[in-house]
C-alpha positions as CSV (number, residue, x, y, z in Angstrom):
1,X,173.1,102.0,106.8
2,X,172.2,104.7,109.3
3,X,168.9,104.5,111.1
4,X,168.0,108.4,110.2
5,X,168.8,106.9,106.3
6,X,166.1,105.6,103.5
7,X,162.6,106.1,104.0
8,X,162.1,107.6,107.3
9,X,159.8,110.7,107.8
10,X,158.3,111.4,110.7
11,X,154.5,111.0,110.2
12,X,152.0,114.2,110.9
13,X,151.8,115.4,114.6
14,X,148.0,116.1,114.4
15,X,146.1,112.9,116.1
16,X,149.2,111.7,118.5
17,X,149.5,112.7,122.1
18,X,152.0,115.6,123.1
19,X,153.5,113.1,125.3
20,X,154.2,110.7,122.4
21,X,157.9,109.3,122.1
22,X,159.4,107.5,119.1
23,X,163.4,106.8,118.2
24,X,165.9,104.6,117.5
25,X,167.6,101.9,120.0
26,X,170.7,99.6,118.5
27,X,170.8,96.6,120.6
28,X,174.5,95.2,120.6
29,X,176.5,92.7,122.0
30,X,178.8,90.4,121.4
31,X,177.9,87.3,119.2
32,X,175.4,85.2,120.1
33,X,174.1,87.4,123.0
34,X,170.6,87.0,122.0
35,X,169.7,90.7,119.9
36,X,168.8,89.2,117.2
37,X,166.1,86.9,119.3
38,X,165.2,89.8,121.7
39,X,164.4,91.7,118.6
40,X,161.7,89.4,117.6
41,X,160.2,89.1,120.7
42,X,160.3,93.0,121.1
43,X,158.3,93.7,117.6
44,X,156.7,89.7,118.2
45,X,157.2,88.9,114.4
46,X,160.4,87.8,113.4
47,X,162.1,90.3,111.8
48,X,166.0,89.5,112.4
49,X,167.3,85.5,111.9
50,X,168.7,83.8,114.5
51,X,171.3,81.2,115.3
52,X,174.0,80.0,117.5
53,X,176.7,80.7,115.3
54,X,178.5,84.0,116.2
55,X,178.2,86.4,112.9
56,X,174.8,85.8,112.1
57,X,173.2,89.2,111.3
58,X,175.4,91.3,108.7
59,X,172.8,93.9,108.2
60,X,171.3,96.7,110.6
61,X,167.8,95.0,110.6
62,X,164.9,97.6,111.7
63,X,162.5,96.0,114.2
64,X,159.2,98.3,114.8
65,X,157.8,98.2,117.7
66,X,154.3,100.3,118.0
67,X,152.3,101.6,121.1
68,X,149.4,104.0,121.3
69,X,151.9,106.2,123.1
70,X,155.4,105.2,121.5
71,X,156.8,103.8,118.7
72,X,160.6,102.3,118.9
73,X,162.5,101.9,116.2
74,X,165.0,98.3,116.8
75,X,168.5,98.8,115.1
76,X,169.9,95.2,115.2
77,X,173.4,95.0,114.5
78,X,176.5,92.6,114.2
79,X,178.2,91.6,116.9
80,X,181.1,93.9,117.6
81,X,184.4,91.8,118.0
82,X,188.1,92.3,117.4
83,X,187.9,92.0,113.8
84,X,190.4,89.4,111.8
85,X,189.1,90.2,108.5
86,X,188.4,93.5,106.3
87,X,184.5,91.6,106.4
88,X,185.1,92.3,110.7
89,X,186.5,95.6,110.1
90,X,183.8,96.6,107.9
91,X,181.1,95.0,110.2
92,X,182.5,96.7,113.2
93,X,182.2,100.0,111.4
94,X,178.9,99.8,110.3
95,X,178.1,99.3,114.4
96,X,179.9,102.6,114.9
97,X,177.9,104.6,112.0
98,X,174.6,103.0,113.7
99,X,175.6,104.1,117.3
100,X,176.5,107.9,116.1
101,X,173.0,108.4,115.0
102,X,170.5,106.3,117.7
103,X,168.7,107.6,120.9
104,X,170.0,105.0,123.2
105,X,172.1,101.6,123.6
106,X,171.2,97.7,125.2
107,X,173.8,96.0,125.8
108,X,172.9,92.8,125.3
109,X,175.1,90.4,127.8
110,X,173.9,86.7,128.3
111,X,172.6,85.4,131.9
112,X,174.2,82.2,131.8
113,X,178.0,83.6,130.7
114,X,180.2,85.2,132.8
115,X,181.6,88.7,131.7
116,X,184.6,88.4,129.6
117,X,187.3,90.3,128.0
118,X,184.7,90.5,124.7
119,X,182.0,92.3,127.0
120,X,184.9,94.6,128.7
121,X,186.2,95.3,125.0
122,X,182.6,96.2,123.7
123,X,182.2,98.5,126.7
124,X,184.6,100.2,126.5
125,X,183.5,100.5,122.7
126,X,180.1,102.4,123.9
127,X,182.5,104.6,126.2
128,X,184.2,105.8,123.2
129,X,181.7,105.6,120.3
130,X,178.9,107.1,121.8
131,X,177.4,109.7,124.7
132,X,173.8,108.3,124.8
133,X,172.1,106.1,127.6
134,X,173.4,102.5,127.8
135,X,171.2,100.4,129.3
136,X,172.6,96.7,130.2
137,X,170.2,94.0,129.2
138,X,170.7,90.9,130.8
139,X,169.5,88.1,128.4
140,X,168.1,84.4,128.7
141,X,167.4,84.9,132.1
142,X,165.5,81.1,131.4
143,X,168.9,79.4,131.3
144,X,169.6,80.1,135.0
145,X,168.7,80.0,138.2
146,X,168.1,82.6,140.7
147,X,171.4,82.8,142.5
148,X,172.8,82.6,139.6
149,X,171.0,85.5,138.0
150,X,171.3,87.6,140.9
151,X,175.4,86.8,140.8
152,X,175.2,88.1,137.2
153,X,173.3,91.8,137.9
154,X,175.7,92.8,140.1
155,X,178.5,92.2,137.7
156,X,177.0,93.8,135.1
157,X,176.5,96.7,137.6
158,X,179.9,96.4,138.7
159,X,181.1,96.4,135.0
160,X,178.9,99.6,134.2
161,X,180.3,101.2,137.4
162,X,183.8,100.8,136.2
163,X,183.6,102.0,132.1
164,X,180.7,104.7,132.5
165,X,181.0,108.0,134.5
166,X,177.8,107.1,136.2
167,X,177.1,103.6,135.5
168,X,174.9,101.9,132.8
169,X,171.3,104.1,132.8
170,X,169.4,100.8,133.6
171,X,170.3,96.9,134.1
172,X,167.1,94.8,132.8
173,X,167.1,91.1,133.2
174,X,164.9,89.6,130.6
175,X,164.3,86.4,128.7
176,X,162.7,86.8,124.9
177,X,162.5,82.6,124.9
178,X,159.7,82.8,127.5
179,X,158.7,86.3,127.4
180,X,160.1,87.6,131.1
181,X,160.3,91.3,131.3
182,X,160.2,91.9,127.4
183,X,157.3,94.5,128.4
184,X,159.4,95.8,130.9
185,X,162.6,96.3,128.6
186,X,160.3,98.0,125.9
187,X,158.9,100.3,128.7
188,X,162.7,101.5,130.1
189,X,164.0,102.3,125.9
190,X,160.5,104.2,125.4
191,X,161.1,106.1,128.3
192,X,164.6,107.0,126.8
193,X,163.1,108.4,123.5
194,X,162.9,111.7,122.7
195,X,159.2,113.2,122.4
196,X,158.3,112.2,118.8
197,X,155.1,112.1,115.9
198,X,155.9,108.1,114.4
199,X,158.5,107.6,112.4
200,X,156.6,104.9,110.3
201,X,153.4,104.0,109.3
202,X,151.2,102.3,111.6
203,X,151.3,98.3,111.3
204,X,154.7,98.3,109.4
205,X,157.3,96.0,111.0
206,X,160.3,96.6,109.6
207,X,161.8,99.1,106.5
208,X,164.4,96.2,105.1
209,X,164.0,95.4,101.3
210,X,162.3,92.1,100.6
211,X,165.5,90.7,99.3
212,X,167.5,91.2,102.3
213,X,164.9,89.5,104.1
214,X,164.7,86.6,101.6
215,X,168.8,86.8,101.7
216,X,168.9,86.2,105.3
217,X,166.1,83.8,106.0
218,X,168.2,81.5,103.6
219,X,171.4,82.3,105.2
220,X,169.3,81.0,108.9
221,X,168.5,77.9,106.8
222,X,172.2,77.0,105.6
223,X,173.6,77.7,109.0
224,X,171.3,75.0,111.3
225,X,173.9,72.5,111.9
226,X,176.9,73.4,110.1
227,X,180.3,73.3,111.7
228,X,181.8,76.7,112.8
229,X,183.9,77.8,110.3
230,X,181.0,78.0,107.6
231,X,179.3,81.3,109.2
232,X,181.9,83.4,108.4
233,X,182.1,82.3,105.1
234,X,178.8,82.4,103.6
235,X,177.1,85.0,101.7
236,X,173.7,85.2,99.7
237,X,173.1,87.2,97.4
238,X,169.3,86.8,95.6
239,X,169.8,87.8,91.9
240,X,166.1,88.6,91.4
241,X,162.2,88.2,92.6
242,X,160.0,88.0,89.6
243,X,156.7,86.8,89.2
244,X,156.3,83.4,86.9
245,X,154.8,84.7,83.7
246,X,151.3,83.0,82.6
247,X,150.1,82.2,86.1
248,X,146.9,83.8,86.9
249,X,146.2,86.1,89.9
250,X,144.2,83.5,91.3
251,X,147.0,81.6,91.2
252,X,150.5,83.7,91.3
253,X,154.0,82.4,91.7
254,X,156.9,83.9,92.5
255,X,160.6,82.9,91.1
256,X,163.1,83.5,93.7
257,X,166.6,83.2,92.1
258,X,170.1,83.4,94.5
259,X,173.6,82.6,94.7
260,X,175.1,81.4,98.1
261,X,178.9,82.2,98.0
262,X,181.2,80.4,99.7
263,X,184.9,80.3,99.8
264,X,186.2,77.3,99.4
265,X,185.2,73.9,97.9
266,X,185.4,71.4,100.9
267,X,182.4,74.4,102.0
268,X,180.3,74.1,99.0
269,X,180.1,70.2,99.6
270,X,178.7,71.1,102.8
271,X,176.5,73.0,101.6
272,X,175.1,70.9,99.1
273,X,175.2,67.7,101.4
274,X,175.5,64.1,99.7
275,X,173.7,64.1,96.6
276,X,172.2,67.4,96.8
277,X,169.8,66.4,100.1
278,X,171.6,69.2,102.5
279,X,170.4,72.1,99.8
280,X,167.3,71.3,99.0
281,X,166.5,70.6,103.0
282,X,167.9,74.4,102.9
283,X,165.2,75.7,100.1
284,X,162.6,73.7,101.6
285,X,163.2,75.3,105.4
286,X,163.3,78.7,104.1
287,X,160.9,78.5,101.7
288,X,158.4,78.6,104.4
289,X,159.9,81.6,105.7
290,X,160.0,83.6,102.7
291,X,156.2,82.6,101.5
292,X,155.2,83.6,104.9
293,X,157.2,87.0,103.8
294,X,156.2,87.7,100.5
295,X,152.5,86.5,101.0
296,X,152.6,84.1,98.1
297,X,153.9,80.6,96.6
298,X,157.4,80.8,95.6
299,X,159.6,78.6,93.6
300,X,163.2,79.0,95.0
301,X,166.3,78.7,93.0
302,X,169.7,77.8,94.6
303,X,172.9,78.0,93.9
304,X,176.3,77.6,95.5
305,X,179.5,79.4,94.2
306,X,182.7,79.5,94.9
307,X,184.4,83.4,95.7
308,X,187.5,82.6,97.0
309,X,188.3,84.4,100.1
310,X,185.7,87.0,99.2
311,X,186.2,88.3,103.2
312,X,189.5,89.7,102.4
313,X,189.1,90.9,99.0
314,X,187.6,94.5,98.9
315,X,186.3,94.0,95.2
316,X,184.1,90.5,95.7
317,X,182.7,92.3,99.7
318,X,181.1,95.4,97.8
319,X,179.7,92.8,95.2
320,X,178.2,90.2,97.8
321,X,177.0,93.4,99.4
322,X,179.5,94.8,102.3
């Protein structure tokens, strides 16, 4: 989905300063850079899951960040990568769709990692895909030292100096685990938004349906722990949100009913765990989550399916969503 797609309108202009800015920033990286953390700490709800597996987020999750003077529209994205699947290919292009249509670019690139061929590949990517202001956001900042920080801005610069024509538009060192310069990064993407009435309402977080929301804080759940072939190959999928008939509205439940796909079945014991324990740790975990969410008690329903190689098959990805 583009970020100019759905629901967005800009609001009226009367009662917002003529200096007011508001757009759309995609924050991309490679997997496991830290967006999808730097997101949350941007808007300071969380808004897009997290994990240490690499292809975590599948879905361009809207973080909204709102100032008196500015409001910043978050595009989180998956991680671009040299795809080895149609799921990759289809991933990668629903980065370039979101690129084509945002204000400006961080690239996310972690403190403690040296630059690779995966951070060389996605820049040159930005080169190619898109002519809007790339600025280099250096991320967990809190796993290193000073030296060691320093070390790393000047080869970001250096890497910036060598893909762009005149170098990223701004390098920011930043750590969303303890909060360093997250003010500062939102300060240098407003000042690289066009002049703007909001785009959303005032005190709205994010524009992602419900269930995408539900679908990923359960997907966060199944992945804590899991060995690292089983990222790639889950999906969820939540069949339907309906509220349990009879209950009062003192007293209102929600029935939460999804399917978590996997592809083989030495994965769906995983999943499950001996005896069902591993799943129902999963419901429990996101449970929380998803109360918090919807505002109410929810009674979640699991269950895990087989698709066979569903990130090859172009018939089962437009089913589970891609």
């Amino acid at each position: 989905m583009s970020p100019n797609k759905g629901k967005v309108v800009a609001m009226a202009t009367e009662g917002w300063p003529e200096n007011y800015r508001a757009g759309f920033v995609s924050l991309v990286g490679r997997p496991n850079a830290g967006k999808s953390t730097l997101t949350n700490a941007l808007v300071g709800q969380k808004v897009a899951i997290t994990s240490a597996k690499p292809q975590t987020t599948r879905h361009t999750i809207r973080g909204i960040v709102h100032r008196e003077d500015a409001q910043l529209v978050l595009v989180d994205t998956p991680g671009l990568h040299r795809p080895r699947t149609l799921l990759g290919q289809r991933l990668n292009d629903l980065v370039a769709d979101t690129l084509s249509e945002v204000d400006a670019i961080g690239f996310c690139l972690p403190a403690n990692e040296k630059i690779g061929p995966g951070d060389r590949f996605i820049a040159n990517q930005l080169a190619a895909l898109a002519n809007k202001p790339v600025i280099a956001l250096v991320t967990k900042t809190d796993l290193v030292d000073r030296a060691a920080l320093a070390e790393q801005l000047l080869a970001v610069t250096a890497l910036g100096a060598e893909v762009f024509p005149d170098g990223f538009a701004d390098v920011v060192p930043v750590s969303a685990a303890d909060g360093f310069q997250v003010g500062t990064v939102t300060d240098v993407l407003i000042s690289r938004m066009p002049l703007s009435p909001p785009l959303y309402p005032s005190g709205e977080l994010t524009d992602e349906p419900e269930a995408v929301m539900v679908a990923e804080l359960i997907r966060e759940a199944a992945l804590e722990g899991v060995r690292d072939e089983l990222p790639h190959s889950l999906a969820v999928v939540v069949e339907e949100i309906v509220p349990r008939e009879g209950r009062s509205e003192d007293n209102p439940l929600l029935d939460v009913r999804v399917n978590l796909f996997v592809e083989r079945s030495s994965q769906k014991a995983i999943i499950i765990g001996k005896g069902g324990a591993r799943l129902r740790d999963v419901g429990t975990k996101a449970r929380r989550g998803i109360e918090a969410l919807l505002g109410t008690r929810v009674y979640l329903d699991l269950h895990v399916k087989i698709a066979k190689d569903w990130q090859r098959d172009p018939k089962q990805l437009v089913r589970l969503g891609f």
